[in-house]
TORKOL-859369 format. One record per residue: residue in one letter; x, y, z of N, C-alpha, C in turn. Coordinates in steps of 0.05 Angstrom, whole numbers, plus 5000, padded with zeros to 4 digits. Layout:
<recs>
AXYZXYZXYZ;...
</recs>
This chain:
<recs>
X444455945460444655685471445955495450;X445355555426445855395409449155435397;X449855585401453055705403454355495423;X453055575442454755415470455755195460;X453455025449453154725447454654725424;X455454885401457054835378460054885389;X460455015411463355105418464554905437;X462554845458463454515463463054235441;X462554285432462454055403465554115382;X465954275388468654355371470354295390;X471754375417472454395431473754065434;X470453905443470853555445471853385414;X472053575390473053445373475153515374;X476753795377479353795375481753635403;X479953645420480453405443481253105426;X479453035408479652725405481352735384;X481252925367483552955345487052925355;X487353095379489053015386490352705404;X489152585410489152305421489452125394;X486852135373488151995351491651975344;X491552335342494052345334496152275344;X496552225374497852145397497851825388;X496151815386496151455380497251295354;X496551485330497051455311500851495309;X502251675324504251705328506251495351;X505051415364505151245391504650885365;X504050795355504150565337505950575327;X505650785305509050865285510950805300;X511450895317513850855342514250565351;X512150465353512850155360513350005329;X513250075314513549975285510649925270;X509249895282506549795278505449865236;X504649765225504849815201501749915195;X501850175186499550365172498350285156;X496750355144495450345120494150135110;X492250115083492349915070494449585063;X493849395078496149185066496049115040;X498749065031498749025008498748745003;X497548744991496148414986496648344959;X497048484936498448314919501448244911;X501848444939505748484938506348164947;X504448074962505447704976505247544948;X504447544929503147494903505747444883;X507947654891509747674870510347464854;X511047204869512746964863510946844836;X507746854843505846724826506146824802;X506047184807505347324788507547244766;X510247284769512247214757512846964734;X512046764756511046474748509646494728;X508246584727505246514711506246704683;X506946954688508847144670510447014658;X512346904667514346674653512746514630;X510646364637509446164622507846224606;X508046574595506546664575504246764571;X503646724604500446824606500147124605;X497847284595497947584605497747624613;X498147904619497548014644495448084658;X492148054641489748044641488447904659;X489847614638489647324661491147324683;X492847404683494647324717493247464731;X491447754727490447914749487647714749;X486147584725484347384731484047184749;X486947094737486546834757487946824798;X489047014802490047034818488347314838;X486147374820484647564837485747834849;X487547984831488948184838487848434807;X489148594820488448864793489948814777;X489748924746490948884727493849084738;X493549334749495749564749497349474766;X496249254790498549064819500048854795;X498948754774500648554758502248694749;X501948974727503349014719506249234739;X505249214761507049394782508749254784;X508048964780509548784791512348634774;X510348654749513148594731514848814727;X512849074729516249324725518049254737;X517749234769518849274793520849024787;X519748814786522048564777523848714749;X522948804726525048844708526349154722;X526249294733527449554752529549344762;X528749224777531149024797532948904781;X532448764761533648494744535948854726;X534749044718536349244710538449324724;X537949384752539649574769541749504773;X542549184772545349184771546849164743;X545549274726546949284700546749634695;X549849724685550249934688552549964672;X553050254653555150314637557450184656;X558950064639562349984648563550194633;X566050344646567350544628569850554630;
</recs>
């Protein structure tokens, strides 16, 4: 008896597994955006700012309530950019 009830219990999860996945594929398709938001990527402009005026990077994740590793993501990513158009001339 207790088989039964484990084989319909598998059965009704691989049922719902597929509908997630249907759905989860069915969003993507409309563009719909996944995951975690990134919330200190809207941040950039401050982060920068405040970077400019000498503050660390300690404090900018202090005062602006973000992780130390989103501050410092953030200034790579600006010096990556401010690099990329500088390139051997030959």
């Amino acid at each position: 008896m207790a088989a039964m009830v484990a084989v319909f219990a598998q059965f009704e999860r691989e049922i719902l597994r597929e509908r997630v996945k249907a759905g989860i594929a069915q969003a993507k398709a409309r563009g719909k955006a996944m995951g975690r938001p990134r919330t200190a990527a809207k941040q950039v402009e401050q982060v920068r700012a405040l970077h400019a005026q000498g503050v660390s990077q300690v404090e900018i994740a202090r005062r602006l309530g973000i992780g130390r590793t989103s501050v410092r993501r953030l200034l790579r990513s600006e010096v990556a950019s401010s690099n990329s158009g500088k390139g051997k001339e030959t």
